[in-house]
ChimeraX commands (.cxc) that place a marker at each C-alpha (Angstrom):
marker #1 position 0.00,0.00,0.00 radius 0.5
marker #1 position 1.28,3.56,-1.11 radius 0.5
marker #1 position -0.90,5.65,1.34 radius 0.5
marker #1 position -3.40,4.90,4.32 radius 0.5
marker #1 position -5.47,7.56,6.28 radius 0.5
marker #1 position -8.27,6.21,8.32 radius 0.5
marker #1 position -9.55,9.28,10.14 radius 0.5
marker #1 position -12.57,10.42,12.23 radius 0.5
marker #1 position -14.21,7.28,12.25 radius 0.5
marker #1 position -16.03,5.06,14.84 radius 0.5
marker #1 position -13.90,2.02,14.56 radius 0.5
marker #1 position -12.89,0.52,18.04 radius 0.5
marker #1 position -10.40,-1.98,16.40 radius 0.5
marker #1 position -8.04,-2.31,13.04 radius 0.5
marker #1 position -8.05,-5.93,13.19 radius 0.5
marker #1 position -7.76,-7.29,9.99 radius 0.5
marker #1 position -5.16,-4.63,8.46 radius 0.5
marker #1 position -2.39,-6.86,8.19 radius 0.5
marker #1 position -0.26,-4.79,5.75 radius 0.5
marker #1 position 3.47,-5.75,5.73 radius 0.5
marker #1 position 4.46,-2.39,3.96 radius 0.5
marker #1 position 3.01,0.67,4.01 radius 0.5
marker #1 position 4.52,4.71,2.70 radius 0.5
marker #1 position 2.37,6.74,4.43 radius 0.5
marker #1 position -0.09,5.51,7.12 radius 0.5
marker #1 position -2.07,8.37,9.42 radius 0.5
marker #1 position -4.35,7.04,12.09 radius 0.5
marker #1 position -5.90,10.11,13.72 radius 0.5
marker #1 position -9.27,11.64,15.45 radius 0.5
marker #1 position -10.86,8.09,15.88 radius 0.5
marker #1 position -12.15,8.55,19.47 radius 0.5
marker #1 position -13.32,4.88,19.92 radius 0.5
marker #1 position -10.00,3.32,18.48 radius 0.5
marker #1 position -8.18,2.10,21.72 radius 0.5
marker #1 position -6.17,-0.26,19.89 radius 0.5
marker #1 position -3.40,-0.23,17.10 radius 0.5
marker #1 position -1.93,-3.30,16.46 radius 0.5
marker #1 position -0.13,-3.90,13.07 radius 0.5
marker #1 position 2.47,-5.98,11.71 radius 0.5
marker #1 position 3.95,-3.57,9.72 radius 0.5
marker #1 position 7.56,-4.27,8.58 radius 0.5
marker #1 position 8.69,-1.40,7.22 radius 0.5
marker #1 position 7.29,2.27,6.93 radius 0.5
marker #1 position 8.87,4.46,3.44 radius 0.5
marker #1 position 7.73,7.96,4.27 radius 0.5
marker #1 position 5.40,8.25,7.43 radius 0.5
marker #1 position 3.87,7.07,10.35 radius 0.5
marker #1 position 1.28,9.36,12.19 radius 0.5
marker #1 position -0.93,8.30,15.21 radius 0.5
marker #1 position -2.95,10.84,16.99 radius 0.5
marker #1 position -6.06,11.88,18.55 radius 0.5
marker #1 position -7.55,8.85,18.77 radius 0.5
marker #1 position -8.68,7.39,22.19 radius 0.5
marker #1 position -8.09,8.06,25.16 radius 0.5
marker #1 position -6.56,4.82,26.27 radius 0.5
marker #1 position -5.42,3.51,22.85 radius 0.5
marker #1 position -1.73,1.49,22.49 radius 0.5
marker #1 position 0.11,1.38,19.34 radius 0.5
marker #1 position 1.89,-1.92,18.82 radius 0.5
marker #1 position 4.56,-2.49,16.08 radius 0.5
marker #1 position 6.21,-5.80,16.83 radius 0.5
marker #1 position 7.52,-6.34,13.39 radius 0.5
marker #1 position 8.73,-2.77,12.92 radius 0.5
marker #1 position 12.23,-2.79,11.75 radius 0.5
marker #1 position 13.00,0.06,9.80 radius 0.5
marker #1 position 10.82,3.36,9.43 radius 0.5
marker #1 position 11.38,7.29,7.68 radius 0.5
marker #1 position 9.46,9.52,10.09 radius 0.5
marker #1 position 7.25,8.55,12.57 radius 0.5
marker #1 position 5.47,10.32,15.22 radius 0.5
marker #1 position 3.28,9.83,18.14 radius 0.5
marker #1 position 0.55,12.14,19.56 radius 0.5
marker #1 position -2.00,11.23,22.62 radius 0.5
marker #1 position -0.86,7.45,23.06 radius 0.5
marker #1 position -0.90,5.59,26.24 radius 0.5
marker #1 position 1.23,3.05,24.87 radius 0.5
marker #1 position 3.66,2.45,21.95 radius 0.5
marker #1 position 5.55,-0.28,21.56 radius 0.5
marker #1 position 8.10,-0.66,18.97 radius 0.5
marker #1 position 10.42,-3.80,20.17 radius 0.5
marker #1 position 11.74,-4.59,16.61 radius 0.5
marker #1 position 12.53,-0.87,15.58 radius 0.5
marker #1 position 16.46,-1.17,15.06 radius 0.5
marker #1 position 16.54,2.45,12.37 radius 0.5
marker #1 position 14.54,5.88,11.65 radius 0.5
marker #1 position 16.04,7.54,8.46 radius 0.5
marker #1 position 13.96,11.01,8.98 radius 0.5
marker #1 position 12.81,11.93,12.82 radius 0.5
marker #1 position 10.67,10.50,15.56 radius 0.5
marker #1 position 8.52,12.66,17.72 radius 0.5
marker #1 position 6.66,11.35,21.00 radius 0.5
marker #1 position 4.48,14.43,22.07 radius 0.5
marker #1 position 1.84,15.37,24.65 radius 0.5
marker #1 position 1.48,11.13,25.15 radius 0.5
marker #1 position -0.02,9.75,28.62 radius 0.5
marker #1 position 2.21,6.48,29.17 radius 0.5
marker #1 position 4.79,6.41,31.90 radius 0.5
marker #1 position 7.32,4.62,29.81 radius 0.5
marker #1 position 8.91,4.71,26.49 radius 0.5
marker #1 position 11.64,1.87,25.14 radius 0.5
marker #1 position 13.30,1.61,21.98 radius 0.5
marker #1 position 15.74,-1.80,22.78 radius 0.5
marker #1 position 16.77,-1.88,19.49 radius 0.5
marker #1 position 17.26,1.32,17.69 radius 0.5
marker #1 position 20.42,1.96,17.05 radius 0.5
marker #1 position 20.06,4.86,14.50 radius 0.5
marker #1 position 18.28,8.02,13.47 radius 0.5
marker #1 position 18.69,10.02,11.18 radius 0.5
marker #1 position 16.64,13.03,11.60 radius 0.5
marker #1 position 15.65,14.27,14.95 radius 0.5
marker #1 position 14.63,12.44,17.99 radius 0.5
marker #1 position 12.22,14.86,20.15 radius 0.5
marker #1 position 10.62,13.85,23.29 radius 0.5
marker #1 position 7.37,16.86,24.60 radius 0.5
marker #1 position 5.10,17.33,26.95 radius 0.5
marker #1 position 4.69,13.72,28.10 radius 0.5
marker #1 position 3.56,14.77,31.68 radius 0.5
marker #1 position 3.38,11.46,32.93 radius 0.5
marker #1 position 6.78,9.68,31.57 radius 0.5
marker #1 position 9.04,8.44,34.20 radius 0.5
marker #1 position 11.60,6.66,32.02 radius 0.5
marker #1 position 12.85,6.43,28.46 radius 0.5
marker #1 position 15.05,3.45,27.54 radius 0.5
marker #1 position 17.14,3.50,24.73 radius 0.5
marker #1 position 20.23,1.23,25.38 radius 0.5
marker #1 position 21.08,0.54,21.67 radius 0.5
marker #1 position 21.22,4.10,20.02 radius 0.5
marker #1 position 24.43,5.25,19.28 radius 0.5
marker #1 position 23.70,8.24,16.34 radius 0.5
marker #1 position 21.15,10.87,16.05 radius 0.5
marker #1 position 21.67,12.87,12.87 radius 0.5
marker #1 position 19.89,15.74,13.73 radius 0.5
marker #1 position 18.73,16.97,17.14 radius 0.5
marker #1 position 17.87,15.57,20.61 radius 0.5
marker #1 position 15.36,16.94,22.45 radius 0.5
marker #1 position 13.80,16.26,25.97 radius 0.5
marker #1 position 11.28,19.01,26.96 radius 0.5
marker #1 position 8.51,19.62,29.33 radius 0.5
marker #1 position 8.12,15.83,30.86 radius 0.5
marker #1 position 7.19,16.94,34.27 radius 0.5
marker #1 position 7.79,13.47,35.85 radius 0.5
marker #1 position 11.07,12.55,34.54 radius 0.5
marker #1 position 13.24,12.94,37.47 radius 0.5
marker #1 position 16.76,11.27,35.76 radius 0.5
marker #1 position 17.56,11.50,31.86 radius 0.5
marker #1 position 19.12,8.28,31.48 radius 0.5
marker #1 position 18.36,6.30,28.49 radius 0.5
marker #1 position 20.74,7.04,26.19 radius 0.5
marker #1 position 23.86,4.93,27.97 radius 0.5
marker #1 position 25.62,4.14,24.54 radius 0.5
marker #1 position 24.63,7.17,22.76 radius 0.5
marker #1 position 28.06,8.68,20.69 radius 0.5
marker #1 position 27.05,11.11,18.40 radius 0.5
marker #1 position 23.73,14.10,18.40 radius 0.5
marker #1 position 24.87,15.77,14.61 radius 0.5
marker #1 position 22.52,18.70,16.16 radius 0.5
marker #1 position 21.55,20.56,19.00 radius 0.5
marker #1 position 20.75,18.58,22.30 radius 0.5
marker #1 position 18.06,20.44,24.38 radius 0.5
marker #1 position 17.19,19.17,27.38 radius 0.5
marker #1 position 14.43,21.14,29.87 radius 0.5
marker #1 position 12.37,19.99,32.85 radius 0.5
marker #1 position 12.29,19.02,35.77 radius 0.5
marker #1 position 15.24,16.67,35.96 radius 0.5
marker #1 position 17.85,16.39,38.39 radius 0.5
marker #1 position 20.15,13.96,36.46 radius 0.5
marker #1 position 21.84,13.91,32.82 radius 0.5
marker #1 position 23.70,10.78,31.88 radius 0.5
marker #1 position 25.42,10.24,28.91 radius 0.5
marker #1 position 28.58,8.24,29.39 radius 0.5
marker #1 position 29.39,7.30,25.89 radius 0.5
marker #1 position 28.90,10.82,24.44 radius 0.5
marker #1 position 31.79,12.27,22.30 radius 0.5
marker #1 position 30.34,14.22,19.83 radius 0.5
marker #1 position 27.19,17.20,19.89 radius 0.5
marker #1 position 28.22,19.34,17.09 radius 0.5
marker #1 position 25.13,22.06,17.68 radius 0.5
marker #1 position 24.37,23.75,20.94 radius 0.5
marker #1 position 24.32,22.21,24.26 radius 0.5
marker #1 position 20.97,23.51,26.98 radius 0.5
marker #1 position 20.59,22.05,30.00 radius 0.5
marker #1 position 17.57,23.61,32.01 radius 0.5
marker #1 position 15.73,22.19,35.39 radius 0.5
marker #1 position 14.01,23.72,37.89 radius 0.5
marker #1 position 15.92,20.79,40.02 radius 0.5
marker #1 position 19.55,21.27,41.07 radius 0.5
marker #1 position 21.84,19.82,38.01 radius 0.5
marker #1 position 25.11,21.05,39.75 radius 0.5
marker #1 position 26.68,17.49,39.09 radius 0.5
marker #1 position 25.75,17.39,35.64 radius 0.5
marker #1 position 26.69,21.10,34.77 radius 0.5
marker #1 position 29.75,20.03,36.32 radius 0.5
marker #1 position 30.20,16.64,34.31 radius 0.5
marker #1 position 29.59,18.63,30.62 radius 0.5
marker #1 position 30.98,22.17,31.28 radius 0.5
marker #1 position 35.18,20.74,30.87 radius 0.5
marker #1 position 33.44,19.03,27.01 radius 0.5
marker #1 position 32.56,21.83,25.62 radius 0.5
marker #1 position 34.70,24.28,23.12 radius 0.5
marker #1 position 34.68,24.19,19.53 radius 0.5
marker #1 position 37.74,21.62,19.30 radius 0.5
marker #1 position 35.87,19.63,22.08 radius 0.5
marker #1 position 32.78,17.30,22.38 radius 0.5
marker #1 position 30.41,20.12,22.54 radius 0.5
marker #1 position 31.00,21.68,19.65 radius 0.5
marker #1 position 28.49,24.40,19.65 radius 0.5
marker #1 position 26.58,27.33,22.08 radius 0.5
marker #1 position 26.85,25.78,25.78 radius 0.5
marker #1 position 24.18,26.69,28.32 radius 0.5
marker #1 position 23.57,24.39,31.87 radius 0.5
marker #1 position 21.39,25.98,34.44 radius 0.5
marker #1 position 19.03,24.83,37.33 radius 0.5
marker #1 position 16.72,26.22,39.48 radius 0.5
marker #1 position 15.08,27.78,36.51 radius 0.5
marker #1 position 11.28,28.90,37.26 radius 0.5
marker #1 position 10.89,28.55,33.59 radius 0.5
marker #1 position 13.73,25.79,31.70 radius 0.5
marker #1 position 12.85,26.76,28.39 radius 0.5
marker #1 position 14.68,25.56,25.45 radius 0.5
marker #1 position 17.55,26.39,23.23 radius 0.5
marker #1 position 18.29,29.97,23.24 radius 0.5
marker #1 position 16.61,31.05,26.34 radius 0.5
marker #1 position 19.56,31.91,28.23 radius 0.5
marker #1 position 22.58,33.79,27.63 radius 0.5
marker #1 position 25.39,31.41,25.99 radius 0.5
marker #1 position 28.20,30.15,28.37 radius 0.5
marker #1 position 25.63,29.83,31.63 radius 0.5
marker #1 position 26.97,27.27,34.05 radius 0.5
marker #1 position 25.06,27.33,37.30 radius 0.5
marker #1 position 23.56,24.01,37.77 radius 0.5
marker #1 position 21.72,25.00,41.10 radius 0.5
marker #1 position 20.81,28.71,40.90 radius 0.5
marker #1 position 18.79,31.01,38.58 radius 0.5
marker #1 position 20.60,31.53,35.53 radius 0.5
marker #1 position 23.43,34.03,34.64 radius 0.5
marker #1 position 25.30,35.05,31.90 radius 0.5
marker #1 position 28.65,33.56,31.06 radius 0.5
marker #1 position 6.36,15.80,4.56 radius 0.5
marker #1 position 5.23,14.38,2.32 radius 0.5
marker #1 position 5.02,13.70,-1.47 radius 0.5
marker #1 position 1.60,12.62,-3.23 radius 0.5
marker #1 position 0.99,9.10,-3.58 radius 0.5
marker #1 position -0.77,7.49,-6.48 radius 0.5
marker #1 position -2.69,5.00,-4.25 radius 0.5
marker #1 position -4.10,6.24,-1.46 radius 0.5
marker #1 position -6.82,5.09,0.55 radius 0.5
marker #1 position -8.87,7.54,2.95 radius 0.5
marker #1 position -11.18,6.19,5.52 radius 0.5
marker #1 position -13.34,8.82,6.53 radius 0.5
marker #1 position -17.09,8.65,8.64 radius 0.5
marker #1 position -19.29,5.51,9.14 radius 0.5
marker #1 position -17.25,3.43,7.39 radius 0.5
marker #1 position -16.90,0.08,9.13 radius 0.5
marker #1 position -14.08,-2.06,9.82 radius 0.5
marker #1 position -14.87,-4.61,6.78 radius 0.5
marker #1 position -15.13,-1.50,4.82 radius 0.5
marker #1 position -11.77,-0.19,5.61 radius 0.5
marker #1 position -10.01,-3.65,4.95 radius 0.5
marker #1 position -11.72,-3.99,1.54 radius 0.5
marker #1 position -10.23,-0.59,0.72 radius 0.5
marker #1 position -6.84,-1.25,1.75 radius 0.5
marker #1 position -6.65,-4.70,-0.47 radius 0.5
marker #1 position -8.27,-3.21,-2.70 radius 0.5
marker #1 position -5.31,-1.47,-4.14 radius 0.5
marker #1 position -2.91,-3.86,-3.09 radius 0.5
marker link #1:1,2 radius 0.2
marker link #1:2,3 radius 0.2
marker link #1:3,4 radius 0.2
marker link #1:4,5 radius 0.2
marker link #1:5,6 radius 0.2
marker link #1:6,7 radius 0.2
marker link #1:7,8 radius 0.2
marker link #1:8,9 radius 0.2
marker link #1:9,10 radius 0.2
marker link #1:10,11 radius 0.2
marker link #1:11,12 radius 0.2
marker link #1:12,13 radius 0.2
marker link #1:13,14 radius 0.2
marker link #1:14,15 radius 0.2
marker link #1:15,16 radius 0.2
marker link #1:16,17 radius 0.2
marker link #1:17,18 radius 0.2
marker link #1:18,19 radius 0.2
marker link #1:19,20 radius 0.2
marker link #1:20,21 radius 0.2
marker link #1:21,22 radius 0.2
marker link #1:22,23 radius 0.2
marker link #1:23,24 radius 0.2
marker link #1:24,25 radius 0.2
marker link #1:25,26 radius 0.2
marker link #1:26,27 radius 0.2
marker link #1:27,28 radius 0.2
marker link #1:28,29 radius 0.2
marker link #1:29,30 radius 0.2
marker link #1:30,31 radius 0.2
marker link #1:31,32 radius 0.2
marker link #1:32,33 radius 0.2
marker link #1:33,34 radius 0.2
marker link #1:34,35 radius 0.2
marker link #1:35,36 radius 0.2
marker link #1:36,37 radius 0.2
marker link #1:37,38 radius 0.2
marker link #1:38,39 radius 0.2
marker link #1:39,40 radius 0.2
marker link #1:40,41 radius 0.2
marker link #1:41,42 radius 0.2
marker link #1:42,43 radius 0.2
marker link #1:43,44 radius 0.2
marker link #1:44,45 radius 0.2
marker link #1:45,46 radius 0.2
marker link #1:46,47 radius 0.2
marker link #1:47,48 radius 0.2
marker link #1:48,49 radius 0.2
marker link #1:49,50 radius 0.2
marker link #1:50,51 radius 0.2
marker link #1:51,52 radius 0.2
marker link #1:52,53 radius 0.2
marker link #1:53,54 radius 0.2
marker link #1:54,55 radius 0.2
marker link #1:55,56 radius 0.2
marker link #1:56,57 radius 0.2
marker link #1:57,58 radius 0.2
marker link #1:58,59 radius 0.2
marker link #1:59,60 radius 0.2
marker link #1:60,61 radius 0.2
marker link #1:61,62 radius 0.2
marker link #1:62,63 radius 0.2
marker link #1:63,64 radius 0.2
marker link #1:64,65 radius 0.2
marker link #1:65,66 radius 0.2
marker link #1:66,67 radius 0.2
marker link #1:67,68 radius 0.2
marker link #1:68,69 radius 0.2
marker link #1:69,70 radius 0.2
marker link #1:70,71 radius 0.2
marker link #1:71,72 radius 0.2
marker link #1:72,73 radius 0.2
marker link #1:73,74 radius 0.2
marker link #1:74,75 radius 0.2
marker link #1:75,76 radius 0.2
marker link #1:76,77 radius 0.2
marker link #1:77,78 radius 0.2
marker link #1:78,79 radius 0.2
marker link #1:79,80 radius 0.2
marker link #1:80,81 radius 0.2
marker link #1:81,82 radius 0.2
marker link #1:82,83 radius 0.2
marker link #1:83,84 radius 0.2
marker link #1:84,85 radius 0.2
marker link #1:85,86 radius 0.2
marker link #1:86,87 radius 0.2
marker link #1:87,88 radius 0.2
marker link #1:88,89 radius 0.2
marker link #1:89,90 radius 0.2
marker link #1:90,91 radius 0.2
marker link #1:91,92 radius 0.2
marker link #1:92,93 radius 0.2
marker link #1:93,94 radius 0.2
marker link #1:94,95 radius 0.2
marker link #1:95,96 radius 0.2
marker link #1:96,97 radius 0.2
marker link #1:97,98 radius 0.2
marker link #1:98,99 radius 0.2
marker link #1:99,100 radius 0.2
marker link #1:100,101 radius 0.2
marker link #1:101,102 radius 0.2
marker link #1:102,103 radius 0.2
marker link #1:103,104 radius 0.2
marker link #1:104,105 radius 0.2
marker link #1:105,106 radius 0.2
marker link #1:106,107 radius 0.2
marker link #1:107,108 radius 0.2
marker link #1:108,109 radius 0.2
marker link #1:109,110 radius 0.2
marker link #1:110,111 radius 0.2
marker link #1:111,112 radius 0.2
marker link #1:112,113 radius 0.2
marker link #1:113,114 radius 0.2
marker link #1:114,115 radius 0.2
marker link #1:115,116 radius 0.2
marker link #1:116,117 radius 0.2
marker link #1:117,118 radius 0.2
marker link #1:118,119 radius 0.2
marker link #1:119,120 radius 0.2
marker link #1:120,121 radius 0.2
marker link #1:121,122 radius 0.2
marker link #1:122,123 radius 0.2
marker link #1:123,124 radius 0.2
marker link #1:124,125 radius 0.2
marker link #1:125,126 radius 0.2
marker link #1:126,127 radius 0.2
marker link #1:127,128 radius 0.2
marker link #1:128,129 radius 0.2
marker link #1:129,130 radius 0.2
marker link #1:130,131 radius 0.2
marker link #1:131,132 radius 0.2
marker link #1:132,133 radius 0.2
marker link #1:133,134 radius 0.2
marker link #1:134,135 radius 0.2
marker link #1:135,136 radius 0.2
marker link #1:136,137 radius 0.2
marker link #1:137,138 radius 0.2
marker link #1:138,139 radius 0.2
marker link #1:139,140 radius 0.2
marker link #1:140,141 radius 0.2
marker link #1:141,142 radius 0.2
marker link #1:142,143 radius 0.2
marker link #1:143,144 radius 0.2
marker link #1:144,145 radius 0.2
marker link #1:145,146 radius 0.2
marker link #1:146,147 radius 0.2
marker link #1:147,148 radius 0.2
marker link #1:148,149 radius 0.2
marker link #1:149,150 radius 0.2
marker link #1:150,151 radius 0.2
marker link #1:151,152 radius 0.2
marker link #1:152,153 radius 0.2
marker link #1:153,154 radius 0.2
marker link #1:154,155 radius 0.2
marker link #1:155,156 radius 0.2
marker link #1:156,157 radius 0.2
marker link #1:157,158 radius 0.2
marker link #1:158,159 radius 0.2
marker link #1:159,160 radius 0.2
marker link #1:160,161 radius 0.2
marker link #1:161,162 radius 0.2
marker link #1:162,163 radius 0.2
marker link #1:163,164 radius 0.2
marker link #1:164,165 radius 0.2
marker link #1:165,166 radius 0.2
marker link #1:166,167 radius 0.2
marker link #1:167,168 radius 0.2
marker link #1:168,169 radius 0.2
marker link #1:169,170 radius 0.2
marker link #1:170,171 radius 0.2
marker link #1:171,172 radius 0.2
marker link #1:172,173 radius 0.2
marker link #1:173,174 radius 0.2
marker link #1:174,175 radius 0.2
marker link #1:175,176 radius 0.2
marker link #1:176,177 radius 0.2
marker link #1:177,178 radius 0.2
marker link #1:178,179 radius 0.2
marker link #1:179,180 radius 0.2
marker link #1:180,181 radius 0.2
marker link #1:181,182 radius 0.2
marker link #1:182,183 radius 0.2
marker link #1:183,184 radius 0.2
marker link #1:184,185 radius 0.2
marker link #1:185,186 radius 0.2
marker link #1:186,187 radius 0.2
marker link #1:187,188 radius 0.2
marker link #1:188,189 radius 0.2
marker link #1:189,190 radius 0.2
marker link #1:190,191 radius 0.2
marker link #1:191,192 radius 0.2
marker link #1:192,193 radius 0.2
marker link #1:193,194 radius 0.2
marker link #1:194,195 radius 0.2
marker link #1:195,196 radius 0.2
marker link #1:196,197 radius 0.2
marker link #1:197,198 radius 0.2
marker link #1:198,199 radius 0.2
marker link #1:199,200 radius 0.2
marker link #1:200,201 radius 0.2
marker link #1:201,202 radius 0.2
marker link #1:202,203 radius 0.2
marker link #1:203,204 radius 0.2
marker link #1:204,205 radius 0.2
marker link #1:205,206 radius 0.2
marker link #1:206,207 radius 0.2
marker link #1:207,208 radius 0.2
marker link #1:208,209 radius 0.2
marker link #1:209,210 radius 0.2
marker link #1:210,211 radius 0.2
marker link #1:211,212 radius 0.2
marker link #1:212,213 radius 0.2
marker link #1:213,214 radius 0.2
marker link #1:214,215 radius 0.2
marker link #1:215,216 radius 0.2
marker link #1:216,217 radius 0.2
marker link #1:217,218 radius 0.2
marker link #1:218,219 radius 0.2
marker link #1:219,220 radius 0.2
marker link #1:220,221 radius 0.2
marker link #1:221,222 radius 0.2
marker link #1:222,223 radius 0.2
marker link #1:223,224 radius 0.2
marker link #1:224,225 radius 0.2
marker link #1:225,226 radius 0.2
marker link #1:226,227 radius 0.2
marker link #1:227,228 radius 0.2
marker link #1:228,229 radius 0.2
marker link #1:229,230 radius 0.2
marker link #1:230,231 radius 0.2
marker link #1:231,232 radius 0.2
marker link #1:232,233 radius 0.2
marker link #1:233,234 radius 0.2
marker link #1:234,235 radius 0.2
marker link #1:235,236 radius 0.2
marker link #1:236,237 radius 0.2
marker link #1:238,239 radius 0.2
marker link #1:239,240 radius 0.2
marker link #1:240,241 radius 0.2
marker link #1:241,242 radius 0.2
marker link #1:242,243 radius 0.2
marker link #1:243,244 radius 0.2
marker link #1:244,245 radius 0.2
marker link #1:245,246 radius 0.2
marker link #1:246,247 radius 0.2
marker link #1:247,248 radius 0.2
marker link #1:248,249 radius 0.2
marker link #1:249,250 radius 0.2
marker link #1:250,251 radius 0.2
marker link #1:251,252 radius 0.2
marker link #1:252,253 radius 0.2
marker link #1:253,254 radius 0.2
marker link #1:254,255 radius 0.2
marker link #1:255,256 radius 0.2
marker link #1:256,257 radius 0.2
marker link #1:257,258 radius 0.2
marker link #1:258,259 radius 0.2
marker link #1:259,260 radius 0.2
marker link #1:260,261 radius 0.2
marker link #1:261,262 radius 0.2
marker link #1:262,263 radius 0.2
marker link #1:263,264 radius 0.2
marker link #1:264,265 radius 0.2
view
C-alpha cells in the first residue's frame, strides 16, 4: 500500500489490516479506536498516530526500519523490533509512563521527546547516532535522563528542559550544535560533568548553556550562551503525493476499511 489515512471514524479496532508495507499511514481523530496493532515491517515515508482514544496502544512488533514517525495522545507504543529511523521521531503530549526503543540503534533526523507529563523513564540502550537533534522538553515526571547509555554522536543541538535532576550520557563524544541544560531541580553534578566538554575543538561543539533552578527551563536559546550554574537562577557567562491512497473517513466500518486497503494492493 502507497498511502493509508483512516480518520474520524467510529472504529474501536483495526483488526484485519495486516499490511506488511506501508509509505504513508495516518491514524488520527478516531475517538473509539483504543487499539493499534499492526504488523507492519517497514514504513517508506510516514507514520502518524494521533487523537484517537483516550486509552489507545500502538503496537509495532515487526517494525524494523521506518522514515518519520510520530506519536501524539498514546498511552502506549511499543516498537520492540525498531532497530533504524532515516527522517525523525517525535513522542508528544502522550499519557504512558514509559517509552523503550531496545533496538534502535540509528536516526537520522531528529529524535524529540514533549510534553509527556506522565513519563518516568525512556530506555534506549542501543542508540548510538542521532543525525539531527535531541530533544527532551517539558516531561514533568522525569526525574533522571538516562536512556541514552551508549549514545556517541547528536549531529545537532541537544536540548534538554524539565524538571530533571540527572543527565547521563557516558558514551557521548560528539554534539556538534548547541548544548541547553535547564531544570528547575539542582543539576550542579551534571553542569559540572559537561561544562570541561565543551569548546569548539571539544565534544560540545556548539553554544553551551547548563542551568538549574530555573522557574521557567525553556529551550535552546533562552539563556545567555556560556551559563553554568547548575543549582541557581541563571546568569550570563512531509510528504510527497501518492498514487494509491486510501482515505477512511465517517461511518465506514471495519470490513469496509479492509476492503479498501486490499483493494489497491
Amino acid at each position: 500500500a502507497s498511502s493509508v489515512s483512516i480518520q474520524n471514524t467510529q472504529l474501536n479496532t483495526l483488526d484485519g489490516i495486516n499490511l506488511q508495507m506501508v509509505d504513508q499511514m495516518t491514524i488520527a481523530n478516531n475517538p473509539y479506536l483504543n487499539d493499534i496493532n499492526m504488523q507492519l515491517g517497514n514504513i517508506t515515508q510516514s507514520l502518524i498516530i494521533e487523537a484517537n482514544g483516550r486509552n489507545v496502544s500502538a503496537t509495532f512488533p515487526n517494525l524494523e526500519w521506518a522514515y518519520n514517525m510520530t506519536f501524539r495522545n498514546v498511552s502506549q507504543v511499543s516498537i520492540p523490533s525498531l532497530a533504524s529511523i532515516n527522517g525523525s521521531m517525535g513522542f508528544y503530549a502522550n499519557f504512558f509512563d514509559s517509552i523503550a526503543g531496545p533496538n534502535l540503534t540509528t536516526v537520522g533526523g531528529s529524535l524529540s521527546f514533549v510534553s509527556n507529563e506522565a513519563m518516568t523513564n525512556l530506555s534506549f540502550p542501543e542508540l548510538t547516532t542521532v543525525g539531527g537533534g535531541l530533544q527532551v522538553a517539558n516531561n514533568t515526571a522525569l526525574e533522571s535522563v538516562d536512556g541514552f547509555s551508549a549514545l556517541k554522536t547528536v549531529g545537532g543541538a541537544l536540548d534538554f528542559n524539565g524538571n530533571f535532576s540527572s543527565v547521563m550520557l557516558p558514551a557521548i563524544s560528539d554534539i556538534r550544535g548547541a548544548f541547553n541544560l535547564q531544570s528547575a531541580s539542582d543539576i550542579s553534578n551534571s553542569c559540572n560533568h559537561f561544562q570541561p566538554l565543551s569548546g569548539s575543538n571539544n565534544v560540545i561543539k556548539g553554544t553551551y548553556t547548563c542551568s538549574g533552578g530555573e522557574s521557567h527551563p525553556g529551550g535552546t536559546g533562552t539563556l545567555s550562551p556560556g551559563t553554568n550554574t547548575g543549582g541557581g537562577s541563571s546568569s550570563s557567562a512531509s510528504a510527497s503525493s501518492s498514487a494509491n491512497v486510501v482515505y477512511i473517513s465517517g461511518a465506514t466500518g471495519l470490513m469496509g476499511v479492509v476492503a479498501a486497503i486490499f483493494g489497491m494492493l
